[in-house]
Structure formats: structure tokens, C-alpha cells
N, C-alpha and C positions, 0 to 999 in steps of 0.2 A: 782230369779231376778239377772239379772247381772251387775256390778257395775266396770262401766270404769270411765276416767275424762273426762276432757274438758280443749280442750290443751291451754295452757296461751297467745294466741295468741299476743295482745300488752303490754304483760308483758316479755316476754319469750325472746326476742332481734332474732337479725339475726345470730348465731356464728350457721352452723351446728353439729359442735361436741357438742353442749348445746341441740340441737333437740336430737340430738340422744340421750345424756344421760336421759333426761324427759325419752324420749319414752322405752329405757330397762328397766330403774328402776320402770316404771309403770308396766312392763310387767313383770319383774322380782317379785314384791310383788304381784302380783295376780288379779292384775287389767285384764280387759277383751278387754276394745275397750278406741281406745281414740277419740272423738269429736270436730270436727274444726270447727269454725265460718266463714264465708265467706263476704270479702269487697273488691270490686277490687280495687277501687279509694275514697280516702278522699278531702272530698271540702276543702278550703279555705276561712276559714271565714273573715278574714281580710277586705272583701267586705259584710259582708253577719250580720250586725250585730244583728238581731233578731235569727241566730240560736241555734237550740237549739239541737241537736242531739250530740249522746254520744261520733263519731267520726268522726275526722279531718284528714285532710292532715297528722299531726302528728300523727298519732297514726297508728301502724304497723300493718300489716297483711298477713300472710303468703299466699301466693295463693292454696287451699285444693288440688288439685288434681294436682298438681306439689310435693306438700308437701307428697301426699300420695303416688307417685311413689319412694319418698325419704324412706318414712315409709318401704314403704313395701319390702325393700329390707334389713332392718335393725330390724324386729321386726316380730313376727305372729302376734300381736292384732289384732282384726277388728277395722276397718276405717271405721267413719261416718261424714258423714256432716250436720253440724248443726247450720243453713242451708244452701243450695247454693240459691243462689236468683235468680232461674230458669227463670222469662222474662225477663231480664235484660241480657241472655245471649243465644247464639243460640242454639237451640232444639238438631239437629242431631249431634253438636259438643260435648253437653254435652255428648247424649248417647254415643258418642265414647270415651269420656276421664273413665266415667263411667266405659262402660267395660273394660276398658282396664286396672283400677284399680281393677277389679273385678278377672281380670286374675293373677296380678298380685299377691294379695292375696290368692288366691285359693281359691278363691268366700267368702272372710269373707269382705264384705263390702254392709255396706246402704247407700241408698241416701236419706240421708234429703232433702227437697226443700222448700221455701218459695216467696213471692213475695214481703218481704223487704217496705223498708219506706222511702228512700235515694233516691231523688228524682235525687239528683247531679248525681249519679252512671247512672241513666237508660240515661239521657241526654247525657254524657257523652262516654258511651255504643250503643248510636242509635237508643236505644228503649222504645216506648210509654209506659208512667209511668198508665195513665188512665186505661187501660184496662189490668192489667197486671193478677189481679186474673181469669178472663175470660180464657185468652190463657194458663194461667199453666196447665187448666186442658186438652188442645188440647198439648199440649207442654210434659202432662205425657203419653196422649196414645198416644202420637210418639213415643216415647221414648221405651216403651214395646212393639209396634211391631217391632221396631230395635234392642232388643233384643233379639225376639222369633222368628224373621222371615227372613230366605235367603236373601227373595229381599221382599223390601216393596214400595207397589207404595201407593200412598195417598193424596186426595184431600182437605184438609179442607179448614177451615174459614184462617187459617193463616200459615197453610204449603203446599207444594206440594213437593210428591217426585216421581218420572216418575221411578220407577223400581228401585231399593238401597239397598244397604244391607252394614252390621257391618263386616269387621274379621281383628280383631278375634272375635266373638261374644263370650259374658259373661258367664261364670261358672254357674253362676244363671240366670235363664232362668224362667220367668224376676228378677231382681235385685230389691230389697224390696226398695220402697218409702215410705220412712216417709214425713207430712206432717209438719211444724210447723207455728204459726200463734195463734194468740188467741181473733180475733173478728170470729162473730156468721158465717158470711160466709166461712171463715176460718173451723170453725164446722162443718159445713155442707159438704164441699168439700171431710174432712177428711172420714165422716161417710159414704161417698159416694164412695171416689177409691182410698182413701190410706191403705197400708199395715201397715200401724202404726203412732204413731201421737209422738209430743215433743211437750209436757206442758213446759209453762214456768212461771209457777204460785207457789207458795207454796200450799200443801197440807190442808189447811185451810178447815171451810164453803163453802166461795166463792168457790176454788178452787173444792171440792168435787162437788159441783154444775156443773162447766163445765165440769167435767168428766162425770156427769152423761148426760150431754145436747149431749157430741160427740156420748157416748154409744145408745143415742133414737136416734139422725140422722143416724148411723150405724144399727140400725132394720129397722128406715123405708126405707132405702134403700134397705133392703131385705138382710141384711147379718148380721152374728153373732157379736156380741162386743166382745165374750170373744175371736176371733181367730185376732181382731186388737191389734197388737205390741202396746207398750208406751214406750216412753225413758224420764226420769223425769230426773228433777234436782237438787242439792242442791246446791244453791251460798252461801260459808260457809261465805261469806262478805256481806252478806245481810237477817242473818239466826243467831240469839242470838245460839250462842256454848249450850248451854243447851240444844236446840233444833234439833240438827243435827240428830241424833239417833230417833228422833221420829216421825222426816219427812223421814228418809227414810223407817220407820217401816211401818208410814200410806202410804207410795206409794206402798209398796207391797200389801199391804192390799186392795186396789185402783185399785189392778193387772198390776202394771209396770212389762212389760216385765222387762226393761232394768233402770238402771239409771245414771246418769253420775255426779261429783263432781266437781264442778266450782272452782277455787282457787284465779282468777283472782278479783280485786277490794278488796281484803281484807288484804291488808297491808303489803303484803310481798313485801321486794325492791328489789328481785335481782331474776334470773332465779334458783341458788341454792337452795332460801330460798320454791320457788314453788318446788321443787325437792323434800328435807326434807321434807316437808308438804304429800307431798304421801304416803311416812311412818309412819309418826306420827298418818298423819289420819286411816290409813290402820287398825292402833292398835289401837287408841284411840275409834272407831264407830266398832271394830269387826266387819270388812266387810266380813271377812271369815265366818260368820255364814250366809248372804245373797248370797253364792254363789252354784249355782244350783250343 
């Protein structure tokens, strides 16, 4: 299992010589990939007084694949996104930002995808909030034959493309989609045409339960569970410290491909104090005995 973080995105400030430092020092102690959250726009509640969602206008957020052309000129880790909220923004722009991180990596990058819950973003974006799980999955096989194919012509329910193609097209051919999402439909999509999925659960009961619910939509789809990716997580801010070591112990156990450390929400005030914490953790969870 491989054990990257999750980059502190409105904790972590704008300063880039602070990105940069996060991202060697993770890459420096052994960590593998670092993981972005993606928001393009925060509403303004000021008008909106029953809201309840976790962010606002105030609360920062790097753009991932701007961030990740920064990354990758500065780091080898792999680059994931966790998630991008794929209808909220246009199909064939993604695939090309996509690959063109993919290239610049030297094909170490996934694409997370989701379809989010922010209804302000998609409005704001131009695009229909109702149907958005529907079009992801016409929105992912665009996306793979833009990266597997010359020229793609293509009719759907909600693209057309009259003859197109990507170049540079992507080192990975196609570029591994993860899925993330954690209602039943969500399950099923994953079981159906993701290369890998992002729990965002603790490894509990509950939790082993929906692992095993993705695993049966993944047979009856005709395909193996054990060959779908996992990328888990542990929010050490929302995870009693007693417990970090044994959630990550039962996600290998669980068959996480991948897992990533969330720092964010647990009390550190400064981009530094996220910094320190990748070390401390690093030795405190002996992450070096989970690494393949």
C-alpha cells in the first residue's frame, strides 16, 4: 500500500515557496503521491442564511491542475485529484489539462472525479446541477477515447465531437480514474468503469460494509474487485490518535491500493505546523513498514 497525503489545501495559504516546501518534504520523508481537493468558487453566505456546507467564499483553494503543473516541475510524487467535480466543468478541457499533467509527470498521475454537492459552483460554472451523476459517466468515456485515440468523432447524449484529438496525448493510455462519492449510486458507477475508487469513510462496520457493497457491483459488472485501485484516508482530525495505526492497518487489510493522510481540520495554525506533522507522522504510524 502506498501512503501519500492530502495537500492542506485551506490551511496551507497562497505563499508558493510554502507549496513547494509541503511538497519536497513529503517527497523527501517517503511519502509517494500528494492529493488535491478541488473547488473553483465559494458562495457567499451573507445572503444565504440556512447554509450549511463546509465552504465559503472564505476558504481557499488551490486550482489542482494549475497546482499540479507547479508540482510537477518541482517534485516526482504522483499527482491526484481528490476529486475534480467532473460536470461542473467541460469534458474535453479536462482531458486535455489531464494529459498534459500526465505528461508532465511522466505518466505518475490519477484522476479522481466526482460530481460534488455545491450547487453554487455548477450554477456559477453554467452547468446543470440535476443530472450531473448521469453525464459523468458519458463525460468519462469521452475522456478515454481522448486519450487512446488520434482523432475521436463522437455522438452522445451530451457531447459531439466531428473528428478531434489530444497532443500531446497522455503517457498513460488511458489515465487511471478514480471514482469518489459514497451514496449507493456512486457504488455502482464505481463497480461499473472506475479504475479505482476513494472512500471517505473510516474503516469501521459501516465502512467494511460499503467496501464490500463496491466489491459485488464490481462482479456483477463482469469484472474482478481485486484488479479495482482504493485510495483511503485517515483525517488524523477526525480519527482519536490511538487509532490512526489501526485504521490504516485495517485498509490494507480491506486491499487499499493507496492511502493518503489528511492533516487539514485538526488544529494545526500555520502552513509550518502541517509541514512538522509529516515527520512526526511519518515516525510516529511507521509508514515505512506500509510501503510496497
Amino acid at each position: 500500500m502506498k501512503i501519500g497525503v492530502v495537500f492542506p489545501q485551506v490551511e496551507i495559504g497562497p505563499d508558493p515557496a510554502v507549496v513547494r516546501e509541503y511538497a519536497q518534504t513529503a517527497e523527501g520523508l517517503g511519502y509517494t503521491h500528494i492529493l488535491a481537493y478541488d473547488h473553483v468558487i465559494g458562495a457567499d453566505v451573507s445572503n444565504r442564511p440556512n447554509w450549511r456546507g463546509p465552504y465559503t467564499l472564505d476558504t481557499q483553494f488551490h486550482e489542482p491542475f494549475v497546482l499540479f503543473g507547479y508540482l510537477a516541475g518541482i517534485t516526482n510524487l504522483e499527482l491526484v485529484t481528490g476529486v475534480i467535480i467532473l460536470p461542473q466543468r467541460q469534458t474535453v478541457l479536462v482531458a486535455k489539462q489531464a494529459a498534459e499533467v500526465d505528461v508532465l509527470t511522466g505518466g505518475k498521475f490519477r484522476l479522481g472525479v466526482g460530481v460534488g454537492w455545491n450547487e453554487v459552483e455548477y450554477e456559477a460554472l453554467n452547468e446543470p446541477f440535476r443530472n450531473r451523476g448521469r453525464r459523468e459517466e458519458e463525460q468519462i468515456d469521452v475522456m478515454r477515447m481522448l486519450w487512446t485515440q488520434k482523432s475521436v468523432t463522437f455522438n452522445g447524449k451530451w457531447h459531439s465531437i466531428p473528428g478531434a484529438g489530444l497532443k500531446p496525448m497522455p503517457i498513460q493510455q488511458p489515465i487511471p480514474v478514480y471514482i469518489g462519492g459514497s451514496t449507493d449510486p456512486a457504488f455502482q458507477r464505481i463497480g461499473k468503469m472506475a479504475d479505482g475508487w476513494m472512500p471517505q469513510f473510516r474503516p469501521n462496520a459501516e465502512g467494511e460494509a460499503k467496501v464490500e457493497a463496491v466489491r459485488q457491483y464490481t462482479r456483477e459488472a463482469g469484472r474482478d474487485p481485486d484488479e479495482l485501485g482504493m485510495e483511503a484516508r485517515l483525517s488524523i482530525g477526525m480519527t482519536p490518535r490511538s487509532e490512526w495505526r489501526q485504521d490504516i492497518e485495517r485498509w490494507k487489510e480491506l486491499g487499499a491500493t493507496h492511502l493518503s493522510i489528511n492533516t487539514m481540520t485538526a488544529g494545526l495554525k500555520t502552513p509550518q505546523e502541517h509541514i512538522a506533522m509529516l515527520s512526526q507522522l511519518f515516525e510516529e504510524l511507521g509508514l515505512a513498514d506500509f510501503k510496497e
